[in-house]
C-alpha positions in Angstrom: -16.0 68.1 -7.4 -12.0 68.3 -7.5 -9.9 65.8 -6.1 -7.6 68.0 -4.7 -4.3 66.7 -4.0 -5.4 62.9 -2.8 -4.0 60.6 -5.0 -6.2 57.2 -5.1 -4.2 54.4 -3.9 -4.6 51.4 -6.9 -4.1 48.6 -4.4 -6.8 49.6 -2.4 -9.0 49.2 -5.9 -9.7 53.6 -5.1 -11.9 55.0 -7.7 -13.2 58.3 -5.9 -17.1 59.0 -6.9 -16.5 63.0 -7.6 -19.8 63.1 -9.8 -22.7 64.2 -7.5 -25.6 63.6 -10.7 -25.3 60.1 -10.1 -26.4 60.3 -6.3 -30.3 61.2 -7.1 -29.7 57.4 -8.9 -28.5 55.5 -6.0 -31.2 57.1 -3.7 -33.8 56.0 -6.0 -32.1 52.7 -6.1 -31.3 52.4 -2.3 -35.4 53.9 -1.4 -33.7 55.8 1.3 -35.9 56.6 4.4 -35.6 59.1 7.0 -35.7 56.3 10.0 -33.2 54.1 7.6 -29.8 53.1 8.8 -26.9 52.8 6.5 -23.6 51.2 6.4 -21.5 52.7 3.6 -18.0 50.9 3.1 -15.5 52.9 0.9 -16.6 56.5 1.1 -13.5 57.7 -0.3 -13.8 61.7 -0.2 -17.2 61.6 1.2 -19.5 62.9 -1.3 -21.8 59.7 -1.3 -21.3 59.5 2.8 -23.0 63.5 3.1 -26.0 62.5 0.3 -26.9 59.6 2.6 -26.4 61.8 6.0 -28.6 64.0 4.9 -31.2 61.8 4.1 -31.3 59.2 6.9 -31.1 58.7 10.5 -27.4 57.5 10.6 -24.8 56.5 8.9 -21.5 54.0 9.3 -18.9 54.5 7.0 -15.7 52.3 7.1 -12.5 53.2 5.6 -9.4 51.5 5.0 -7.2 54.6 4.6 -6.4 56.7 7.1 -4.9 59.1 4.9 -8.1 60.8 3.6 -9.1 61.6 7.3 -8.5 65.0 6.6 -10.5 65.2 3.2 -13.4 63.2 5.1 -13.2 65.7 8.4 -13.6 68.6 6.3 -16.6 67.1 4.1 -18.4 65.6 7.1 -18.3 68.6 9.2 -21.5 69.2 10.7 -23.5 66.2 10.4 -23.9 64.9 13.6 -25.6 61.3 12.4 -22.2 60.4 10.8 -19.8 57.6 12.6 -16.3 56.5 10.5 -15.1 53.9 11.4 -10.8 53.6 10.0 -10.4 49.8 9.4 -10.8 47.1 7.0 -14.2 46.0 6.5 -13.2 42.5 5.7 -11.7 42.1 9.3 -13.8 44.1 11.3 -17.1 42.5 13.4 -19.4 45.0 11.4 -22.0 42.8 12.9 -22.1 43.8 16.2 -22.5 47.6 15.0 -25.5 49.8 16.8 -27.7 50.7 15.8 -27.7 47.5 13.3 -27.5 48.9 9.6 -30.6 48.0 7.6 -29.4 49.1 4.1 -26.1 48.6 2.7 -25.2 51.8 0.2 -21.9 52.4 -1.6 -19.3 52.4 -4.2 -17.4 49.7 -3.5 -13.6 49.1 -3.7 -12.8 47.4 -7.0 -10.8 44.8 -5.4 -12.9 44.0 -2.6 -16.6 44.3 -3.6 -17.4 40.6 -4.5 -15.6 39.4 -1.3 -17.3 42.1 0.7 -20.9 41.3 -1.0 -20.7 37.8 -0.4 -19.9 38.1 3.4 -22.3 40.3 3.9 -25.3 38.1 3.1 -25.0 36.0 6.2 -22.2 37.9 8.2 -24.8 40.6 8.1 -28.1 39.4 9.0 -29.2 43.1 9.5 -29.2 43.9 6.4 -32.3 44.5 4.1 -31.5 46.0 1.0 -28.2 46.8 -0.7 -27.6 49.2 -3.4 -23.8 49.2 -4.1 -21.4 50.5 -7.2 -19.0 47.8 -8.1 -17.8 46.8 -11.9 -19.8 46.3 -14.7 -18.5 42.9 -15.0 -19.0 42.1 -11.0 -22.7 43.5 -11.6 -23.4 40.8 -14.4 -21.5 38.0 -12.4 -24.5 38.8 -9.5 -27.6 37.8 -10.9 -26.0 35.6 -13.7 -28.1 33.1 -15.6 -26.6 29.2 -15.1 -24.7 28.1 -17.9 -23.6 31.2 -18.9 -19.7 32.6 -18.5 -20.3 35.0 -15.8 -22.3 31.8 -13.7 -20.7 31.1 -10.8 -20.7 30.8 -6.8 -21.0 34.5 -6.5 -24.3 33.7 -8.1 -25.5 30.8 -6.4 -25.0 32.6 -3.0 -26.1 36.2 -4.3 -29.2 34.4 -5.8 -30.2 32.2 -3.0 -30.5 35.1 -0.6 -31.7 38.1 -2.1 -33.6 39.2 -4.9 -32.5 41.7 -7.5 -34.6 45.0 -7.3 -32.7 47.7 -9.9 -29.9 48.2 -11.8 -28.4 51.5 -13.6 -25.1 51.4 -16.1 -22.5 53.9 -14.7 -20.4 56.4 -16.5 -16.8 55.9 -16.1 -16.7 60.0 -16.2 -18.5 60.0 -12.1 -15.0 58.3 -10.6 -11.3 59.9 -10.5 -9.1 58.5 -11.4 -11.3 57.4 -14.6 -11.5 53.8 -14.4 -10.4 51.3 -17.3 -13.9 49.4 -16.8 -17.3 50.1 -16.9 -19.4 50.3 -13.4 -22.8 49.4 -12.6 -25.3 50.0 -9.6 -26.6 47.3 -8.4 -29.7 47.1 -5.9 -31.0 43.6 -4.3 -33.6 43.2 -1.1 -33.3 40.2 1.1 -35.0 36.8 0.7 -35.4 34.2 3.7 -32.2 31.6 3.9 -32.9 28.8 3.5 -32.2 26.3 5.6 -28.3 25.1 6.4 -26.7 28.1 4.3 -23.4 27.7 5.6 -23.5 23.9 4.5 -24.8 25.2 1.2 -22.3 27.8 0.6 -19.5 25.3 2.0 -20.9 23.3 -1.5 -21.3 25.8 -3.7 -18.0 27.0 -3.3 -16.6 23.7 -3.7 -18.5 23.1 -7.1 -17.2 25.8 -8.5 -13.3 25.4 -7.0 -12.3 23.3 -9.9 -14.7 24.8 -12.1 -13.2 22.9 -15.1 -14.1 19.6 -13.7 -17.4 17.3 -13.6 -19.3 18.0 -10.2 -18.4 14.6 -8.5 -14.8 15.3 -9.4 -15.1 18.9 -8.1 -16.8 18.4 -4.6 -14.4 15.5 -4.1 -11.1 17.8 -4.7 -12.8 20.0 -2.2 -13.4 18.0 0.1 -17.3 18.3 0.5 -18.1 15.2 -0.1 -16.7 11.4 -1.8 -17.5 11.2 -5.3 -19.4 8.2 -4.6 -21.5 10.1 -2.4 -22.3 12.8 -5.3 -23.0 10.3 -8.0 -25.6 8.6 -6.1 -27.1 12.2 -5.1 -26.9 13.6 -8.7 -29.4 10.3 -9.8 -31.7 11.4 -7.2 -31.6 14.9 -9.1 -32.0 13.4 -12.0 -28.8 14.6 -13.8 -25.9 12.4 -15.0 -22.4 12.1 -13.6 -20.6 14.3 -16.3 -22.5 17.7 -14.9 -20.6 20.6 -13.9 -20.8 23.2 -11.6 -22.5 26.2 -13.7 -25.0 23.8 -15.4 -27.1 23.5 -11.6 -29.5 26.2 -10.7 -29.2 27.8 -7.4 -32.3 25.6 -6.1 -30.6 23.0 -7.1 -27.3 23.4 -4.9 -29.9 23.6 -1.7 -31.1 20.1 -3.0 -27.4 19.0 -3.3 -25.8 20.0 -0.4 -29.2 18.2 1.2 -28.6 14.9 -0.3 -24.3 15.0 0.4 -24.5 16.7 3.9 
């Protein structure tokens, strides 16, 4: 599928999905239903937006730039199940949509998708599965291992709500403009919260603000808690006053933010 004469906009992280072999993937990945409803954010020219249309009961798609409202018209013509929304996903209450979105399916803007992912666990409370298409290096960072390089809160947070259920490496030959990175689809299901996850995220994100720094250190920059307070809950962990962030599993943090709350 040609491009035409829409240029991608870079700051809006646009890499347009113009190969359509790599859709049979994401709805293996996604288990698409026909009573499933689907938020898709990003559809760019619309070639994932009609693959999920015709496969589902509806579908909300939100994009940022008005410009391809032409390209999208033209492409979406037909399919009544189909609402686009023109806005920035980040800012809009995507929460009070109806009907509520089950499934979360798309390829993600580059500079977006960890912000957008991260939000959605909690901001989205409808949401039961998510297959999306973000960089390679964004994929690894989701389901990292602690006390590796790619470790971090993204993990944590990713981690303590959801559970990973596939993943597929992606050509960088299925996206125009061809992007300088590698791509990766990514699909998790929801897990239960546990209990306080604001307060938990609230720490998690403070342990890893100065990520360079001891956890006591850290947490007290951020203002979560005194390091006083942090030493004396680390004992109770059973882990010494030199630890850092990315050494701390993400059962750990719960435990934490439970003992410095």
């Amino acid at each position: 599928m040609s491009t035409g004469h829409v240029r991608s906009k870079r700051e809006l992280g646009q890499h347009f999905l113009v190969d359509e072999n790599i859709l049979g993937v994401i709805g293996r990945l996604a288990e698409l239903g026909r009573d499933d409803v689907v938020l898709e954010i990003g559809p760019g020219l619309g070639v994932l937006t009609r693959y999920l249309a015709d496969r589902v009961a509806r579908v909300t798609t939100v994009e940022i730039d008005r410009s391809l409202e032409p390209r999208l018209s033209e492409r979406l013509a037909g399919a009544d199940n189909i609402a686009v929304v023109y806005g920035d996903a980040l800012a809009l209450d995507l929460a009070a949509l109806d009907p509520p979105p089950r499934k979360l399916v798309a390829n993600l803007p580059y500079n977006v998708a960890t912000p957008l992912v991260v939000e959605s666990l909690d901001g989205l409370p409808s949401i039961e599965r998510w297959c999306v298409m973000v960089q390679r290096e964004v994929a690894d960072r989701l389901f990292a291992e602690p006390g590796t390089k790619a470790y971090g809160a993204v993990s944590v947070l990713v981690q303590l709500a959801t559970e990973r259920a596939g993943f597929h490496p992606v050509a960088r030959t299925v996206f125009r403009p061809r992007p300088n990175v590698d791509s990766a689809l990514v699909a998790f299901t929801r897990r239960p919260f546990p209990p306080d996850y604001a307060a938990i995220k609230r720490t998690v994100r403070g342990a890893f603000a100065h990520r360079r720094k001891t956890l006591p250190n850290s947490l007290d920059l951020s203002g979560v808690a005194s390091r006083a307070r942090v030493v004396t809950a680390l004992a109770e962990l059973g882990l010494g006053t030199a630890v850092r962030a990315e050494a701390l599993r993400p059962e750990q943090f719960v435990e934490l933010t439970g003992l410095v709350s």
